[in-house]
C-alpha positions in Angstrom: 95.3 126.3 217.2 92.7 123.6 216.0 90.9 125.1 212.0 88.0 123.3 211.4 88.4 122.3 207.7 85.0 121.0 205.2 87.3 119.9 202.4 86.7 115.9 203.4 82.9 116.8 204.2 80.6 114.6 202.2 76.4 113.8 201.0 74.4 111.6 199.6 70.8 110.8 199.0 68.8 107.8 198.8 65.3 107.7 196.6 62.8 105.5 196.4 60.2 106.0 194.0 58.1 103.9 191.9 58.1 102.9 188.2 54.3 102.3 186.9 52.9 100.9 183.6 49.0 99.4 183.4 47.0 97.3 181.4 44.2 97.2 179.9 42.5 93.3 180.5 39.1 92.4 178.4 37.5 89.2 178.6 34.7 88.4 176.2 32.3 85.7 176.6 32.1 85.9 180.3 29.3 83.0 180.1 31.4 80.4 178.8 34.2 81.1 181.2 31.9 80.1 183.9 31.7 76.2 185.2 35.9 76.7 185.3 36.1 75.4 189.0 37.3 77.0 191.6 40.9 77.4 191.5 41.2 77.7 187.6 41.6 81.2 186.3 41.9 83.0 182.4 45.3 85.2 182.3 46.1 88.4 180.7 48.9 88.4 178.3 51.9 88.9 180.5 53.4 92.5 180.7 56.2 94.6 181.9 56.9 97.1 184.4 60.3 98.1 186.0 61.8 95.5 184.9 59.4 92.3 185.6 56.8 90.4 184.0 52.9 90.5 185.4 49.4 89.2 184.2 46.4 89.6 185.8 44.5 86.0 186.8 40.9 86.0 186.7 38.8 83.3 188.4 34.8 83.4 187.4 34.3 80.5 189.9 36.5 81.6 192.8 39.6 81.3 193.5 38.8 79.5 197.3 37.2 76.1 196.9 34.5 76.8 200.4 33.5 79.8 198.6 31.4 77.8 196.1 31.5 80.0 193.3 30.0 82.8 194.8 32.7 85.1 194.5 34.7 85.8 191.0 38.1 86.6 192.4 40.9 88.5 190.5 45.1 88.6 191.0 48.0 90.5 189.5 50.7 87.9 189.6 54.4 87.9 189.5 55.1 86.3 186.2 59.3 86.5 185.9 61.8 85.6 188.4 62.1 88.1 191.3 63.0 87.8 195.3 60.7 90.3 197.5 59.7 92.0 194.5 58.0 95.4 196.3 55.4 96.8 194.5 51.9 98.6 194.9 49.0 98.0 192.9 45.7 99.2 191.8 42.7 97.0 189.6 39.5 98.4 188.3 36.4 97.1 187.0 35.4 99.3 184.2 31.6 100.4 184.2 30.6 100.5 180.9 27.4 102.0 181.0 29.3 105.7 180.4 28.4 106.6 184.0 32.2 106.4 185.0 31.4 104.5 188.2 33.7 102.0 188.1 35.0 99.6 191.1 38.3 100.6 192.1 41.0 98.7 194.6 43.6 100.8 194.8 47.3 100.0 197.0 48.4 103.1 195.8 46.0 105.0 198.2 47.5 102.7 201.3 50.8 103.1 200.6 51.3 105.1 203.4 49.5 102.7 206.1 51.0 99.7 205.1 53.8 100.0 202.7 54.1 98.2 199.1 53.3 94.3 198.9 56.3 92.2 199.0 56.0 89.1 196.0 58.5 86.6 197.5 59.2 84.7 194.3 57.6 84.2 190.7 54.1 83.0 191.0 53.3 85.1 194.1 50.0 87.2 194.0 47.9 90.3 195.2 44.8 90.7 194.9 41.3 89.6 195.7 39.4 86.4 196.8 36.1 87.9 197.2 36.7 90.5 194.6 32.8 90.6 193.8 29.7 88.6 193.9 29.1 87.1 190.7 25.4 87.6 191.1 25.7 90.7 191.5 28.1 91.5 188.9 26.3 89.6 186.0 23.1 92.2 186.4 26.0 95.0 186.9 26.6 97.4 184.8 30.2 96.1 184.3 28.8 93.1 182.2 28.0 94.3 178.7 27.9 92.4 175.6 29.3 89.1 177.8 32.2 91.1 178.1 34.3 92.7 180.8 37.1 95.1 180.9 39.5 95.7 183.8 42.9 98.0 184.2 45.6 97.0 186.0 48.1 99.6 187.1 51.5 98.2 188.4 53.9 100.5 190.7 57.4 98.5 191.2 59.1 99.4 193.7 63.0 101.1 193.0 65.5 102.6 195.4 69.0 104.5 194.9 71.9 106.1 196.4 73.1 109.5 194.6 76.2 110.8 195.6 77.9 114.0 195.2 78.0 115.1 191.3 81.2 114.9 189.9 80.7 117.4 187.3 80.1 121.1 187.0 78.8 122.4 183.9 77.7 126.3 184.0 75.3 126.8 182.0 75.2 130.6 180.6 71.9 132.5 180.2 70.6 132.6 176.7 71.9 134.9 174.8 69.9 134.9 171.5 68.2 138.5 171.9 71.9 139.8 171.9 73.0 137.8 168.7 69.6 138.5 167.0 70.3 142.8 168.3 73.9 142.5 166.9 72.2 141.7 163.6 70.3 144.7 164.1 72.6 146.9 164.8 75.3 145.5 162.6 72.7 146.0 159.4 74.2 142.1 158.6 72.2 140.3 155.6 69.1 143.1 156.2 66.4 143.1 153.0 63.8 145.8 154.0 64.2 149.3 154.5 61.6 151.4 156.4 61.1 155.1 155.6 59.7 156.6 158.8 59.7 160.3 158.4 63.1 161.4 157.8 64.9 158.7 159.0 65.7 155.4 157.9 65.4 151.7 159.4 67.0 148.6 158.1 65.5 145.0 159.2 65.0 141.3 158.6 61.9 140.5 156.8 61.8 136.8 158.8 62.8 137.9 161.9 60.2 140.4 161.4 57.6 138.5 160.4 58.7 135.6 163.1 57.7 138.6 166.0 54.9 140.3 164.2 51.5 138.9 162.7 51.5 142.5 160.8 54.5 142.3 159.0 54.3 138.4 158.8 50.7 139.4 156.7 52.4 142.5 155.1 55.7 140.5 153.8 54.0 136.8 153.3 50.6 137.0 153.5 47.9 136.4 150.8 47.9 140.4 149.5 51.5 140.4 151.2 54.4 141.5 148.7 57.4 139.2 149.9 59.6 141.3 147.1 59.2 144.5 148.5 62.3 146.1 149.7 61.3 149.2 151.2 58.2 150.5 153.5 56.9 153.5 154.2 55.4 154.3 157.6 53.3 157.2 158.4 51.8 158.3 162.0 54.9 156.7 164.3 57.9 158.4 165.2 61.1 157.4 164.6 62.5 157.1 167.8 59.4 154.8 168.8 60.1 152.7 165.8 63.2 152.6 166.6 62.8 151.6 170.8 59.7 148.6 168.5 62.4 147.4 166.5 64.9 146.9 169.4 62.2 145.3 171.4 61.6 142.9 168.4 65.0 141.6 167.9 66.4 141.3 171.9 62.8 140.8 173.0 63.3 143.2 176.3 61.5 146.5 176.6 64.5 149.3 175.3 65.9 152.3 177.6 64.1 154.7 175.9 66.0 157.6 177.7 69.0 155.8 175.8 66.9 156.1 172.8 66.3 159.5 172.8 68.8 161.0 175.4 65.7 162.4 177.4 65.3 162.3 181.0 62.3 163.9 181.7 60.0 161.6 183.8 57.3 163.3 181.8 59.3 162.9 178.3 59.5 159.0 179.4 55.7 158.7 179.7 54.7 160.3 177.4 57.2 158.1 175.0 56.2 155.1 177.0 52.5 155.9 175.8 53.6 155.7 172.2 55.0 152.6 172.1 52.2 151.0 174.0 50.3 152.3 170.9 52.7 150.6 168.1 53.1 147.6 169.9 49.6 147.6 170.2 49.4 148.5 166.5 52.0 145.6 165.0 50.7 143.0 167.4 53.2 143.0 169.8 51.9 141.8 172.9 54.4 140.9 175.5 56.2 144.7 174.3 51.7 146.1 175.0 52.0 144.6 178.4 55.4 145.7 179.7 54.4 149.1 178.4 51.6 148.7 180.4 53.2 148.2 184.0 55.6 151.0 182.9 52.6 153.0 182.6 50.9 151.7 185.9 54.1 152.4 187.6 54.5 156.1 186.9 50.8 157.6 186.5 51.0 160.8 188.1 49.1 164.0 187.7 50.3 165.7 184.2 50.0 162.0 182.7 47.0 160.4 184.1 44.4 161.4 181.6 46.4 161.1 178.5 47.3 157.4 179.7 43.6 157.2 180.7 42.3 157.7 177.6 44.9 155.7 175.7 44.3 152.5 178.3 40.7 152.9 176.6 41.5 152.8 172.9 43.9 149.9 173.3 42.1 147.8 175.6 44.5 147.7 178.4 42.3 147.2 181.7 44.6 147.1 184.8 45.8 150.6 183.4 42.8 152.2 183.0 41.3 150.7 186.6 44.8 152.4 187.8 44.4 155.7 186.1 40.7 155.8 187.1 41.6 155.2 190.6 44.1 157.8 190.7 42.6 160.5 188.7 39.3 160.4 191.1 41.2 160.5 194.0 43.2 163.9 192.9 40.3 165.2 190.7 40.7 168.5 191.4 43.9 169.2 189.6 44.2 166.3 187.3 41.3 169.0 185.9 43.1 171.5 185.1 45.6 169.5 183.0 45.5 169.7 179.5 45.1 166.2 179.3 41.8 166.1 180.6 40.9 169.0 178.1 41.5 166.0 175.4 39.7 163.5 177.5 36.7 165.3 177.4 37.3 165.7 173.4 38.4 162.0 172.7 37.2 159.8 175.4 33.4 161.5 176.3 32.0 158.0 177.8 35.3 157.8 180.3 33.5 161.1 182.6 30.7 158.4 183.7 33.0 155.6 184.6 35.1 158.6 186.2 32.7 159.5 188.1 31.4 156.2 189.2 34.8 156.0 190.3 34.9 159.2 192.2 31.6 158.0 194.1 33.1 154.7 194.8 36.2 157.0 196.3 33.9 159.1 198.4 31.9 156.4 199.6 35.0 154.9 201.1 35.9 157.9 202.1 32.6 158.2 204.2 32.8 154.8 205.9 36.6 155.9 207.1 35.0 158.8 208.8 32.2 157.1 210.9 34.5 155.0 211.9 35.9 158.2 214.0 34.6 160.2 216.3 35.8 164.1 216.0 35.6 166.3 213.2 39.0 167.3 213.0 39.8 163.7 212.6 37.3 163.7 209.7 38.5 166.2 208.0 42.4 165.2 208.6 41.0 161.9 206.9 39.6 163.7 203.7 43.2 165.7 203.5 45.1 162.9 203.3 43.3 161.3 200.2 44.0 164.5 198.2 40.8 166.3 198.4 39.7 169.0 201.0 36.4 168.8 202.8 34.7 171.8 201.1 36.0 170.8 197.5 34.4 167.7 197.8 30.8 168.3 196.2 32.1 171.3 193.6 34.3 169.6 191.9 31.9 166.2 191.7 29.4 169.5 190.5 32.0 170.6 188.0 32.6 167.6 186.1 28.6 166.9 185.3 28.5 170.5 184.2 31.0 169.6 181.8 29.6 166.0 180.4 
């Protein structure tokens, strides 16, 4: 029996890429440059880029002889040793008027077509004989001051074979919210104690004050008390401090069932809600915003309202466009909760923006049912978004009579 075997099996990979650096060419007193001859030129300071020297070769009367000084012409020039030296290239001639339109050649734009220039040996040149007519370019824009600027950008050429790597490092995940947790729980080094309600809660003032912009002002601000040793805390329960200060030291949202050994989807919404409200409340932000796609993720009925109107005081706008979606389209019995009792105390000016909502529902709802063409189909349609035919209007009727 022949087994294929892939122990010998080998790769490699061969880049080419190019390394660029530019330069930034100014000539001043452009006049007295002129009268040169053809054929005589003013060069840069030479340069480097991947690994050879360049200048850039200006000639105000031409570089061509028959072109009779018609034509300023300008070169980037090899200025170091180097065989087939393959590189692209770019010049511009700088507006300086502010308008930003300057005159650009660019190689790098026709790589593609053509491929980088090949410099055979030290002295060759790219660039341009005709590179603009001096006439026009001394009532130009580019002449100001008898000066002109240029950039050169040079892109050499480089190509390499990897191979297989020979090494394997494994790098592990970072594990600094468990050191930080350990800490935590440990009670190592801790200089704060918070009283919240019965219980007790020992912490780091830095790490602390590294997480929050509320304790950072509390512990080191200007009024701040960096000697203080214990804080009290009043309207949070403990088990939502608790599930904060977890989130603050491992920086991942805590298993609040964990927390407080409940199991109730309800319980867990309603806990959820809570610590959207500290986070929001100690300037937690990334803890506010994976509350809120807890929250998104299990609005239901019982909930809905309560999350509604707490979406509202802490400015949380995905949630509340969720909730208002949801309780319009099951109005009927997210009215009879006790949690829309409270809306209607806490949150008057939601019932508008509820009942846009519910239009915006029932409008939908309407163009679904001219699409079709039998009434049993209509009202099939209307029972499948949670709201009977007949209960439409009433309970729309219900909700003004209450606002």
């Amino acid at each position: 029996m022949i087994q294929n075997s892939h122990d010998n099996d080998s790769s490699s990979k061969s880049v080419n890429e190019t390394v660029n650096g530019s330069h930034h060419f100014t000539i001043r007193g452009y006049s007295l440059a002129k009268g040169m001859g053809p054929g005589k030129y003013i060069s840069s300071d030479i340069f480097t880029v991947g690994g050879y020297d360049w200048a850039i070769y200006f000639y105000p009367d031409g570089k061509n002889i028959e072109d009779s000084s018609v034509y300023v012409s300008v070169f980037i020039a090899l200025a170091s040793e180097g065989t087939d030296v393959r590189a692209l290239f770019e010049l511009t001639l700088l507006d300086q008027s502010g308008k930003g339109k300057h005159k650009v050649h660019s190689h790098f734009d026709r790589a593609l077509e053509s491929g980088p220039y090949t410099l055979k040996y030290r002295g060759s040149m790219w660039g341009y004989k005709r590179f603009f007519k001096r006439i026009n370019l001394e009532t130009s824009d580019y002449l100001k001051d008898d000066c002109l600027a240029m950039h050169c950008t040079v892109g050499v050429v480089r190509s390499r074979v990897e191979g297989p790597k020979d090494y394997s490092v494994v790098v592990p995940p970072s594990d600094m919210g468990q050191n930080l947790k350990y800490l935590l729980d440990a009670e190592l080094g801790c200089d704060i104690v918070f009283q919240v309600g019965e219980e007790t809660f020992k912490g780091h003032k830095l790490i602390l004050a590294a997480r929050s912009p509320v304790f950072r002002a509390q512990f080191f601000g200007l009024i701040g008390n960096p000697n203080t040793d214990k804080v009290e805390l009043e309207d949070i329960e403990p088990s939502i401090f608790k599930a904060m200060l977890q989130y603050i030291y491992s920086d991942e949202l805590p298993d609040l069932v964990e927390i407080t050994g409940s199991t109730s989807t309800c319980t867990s919404t309603i806990l959820m809600q809570h610590l959207l409200a500290a986070a929001d409340r100690f300037g937690l932000d990334r803890l506010k915003e994976l509350c809120e796609v807890k929250l998104c993720e299990e609005v239901n009925v019982d909930t809905v309202a309560t999350t509604l109107s707490l979406a509202e005081l802490h400015c949380c706008p995905q949630l509340k466009a969720i909730c208002l979606k949801f309780a319009a389209t099951n109005l009927g019995v997210v009215m009879l909760t006790e949690g829309f009792k409270h809306l209607e105390e806490s949150c008057p000016s939601l019932l508008s923006e509820l009942l846009e909502t519910v239009a915006s529902v029932d409008q939908k709802a309407s163009l679904m049912c001219k699409k079709r063409s039998s009434s049993s189909i209509i009202g099939l349609a209307l029972a499948a978004d949670g709201v009977a035919a007949e209960s439409v209007n009433p309970v729309v009727r219900r909700v003004r009579r209450r606002m």
